[in-house]
N, C-alpha and C positions, 0 to 999 in steps of 0.2 A: 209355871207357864208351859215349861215344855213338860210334862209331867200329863196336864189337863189336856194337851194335843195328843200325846201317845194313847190314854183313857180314850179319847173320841174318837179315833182312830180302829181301835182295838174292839170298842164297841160296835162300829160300822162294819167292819170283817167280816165280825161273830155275825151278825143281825143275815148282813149276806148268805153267810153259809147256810145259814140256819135257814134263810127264806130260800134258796134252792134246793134242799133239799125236800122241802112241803111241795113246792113245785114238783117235783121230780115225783115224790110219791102222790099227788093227786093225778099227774097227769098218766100214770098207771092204767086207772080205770077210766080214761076217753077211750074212744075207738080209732079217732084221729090223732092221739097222742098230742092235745094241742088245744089251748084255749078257745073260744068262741073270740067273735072281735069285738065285742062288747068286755068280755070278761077283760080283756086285753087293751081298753082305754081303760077300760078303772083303773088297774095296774098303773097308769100314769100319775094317776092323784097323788097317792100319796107320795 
């Protein structure tokens, strides 16, 4: 059990790091350095 909780855990981290990073290099190429506000409720869904 706690075994499956560290795994989800660890997985959530990763996933994080890994999606601010994509962040960080898409938002390179704005001029605003910054999503649109549409772009930025999608980002809600999931």
């Amino acid at each position: 059990m706690f075994c499956v909780a560290f795994l989800v855990l660890l997985a959530v981290a990763v996933l994080g790091v890994v999606w601010e990073l994509i962040y960080h290099y898409l938002m390179q190429f704005r001029w605003e350095k910054d999503w649109p506000t549409l772009f930025g409720l999608l980002t809600l869904v999931p």
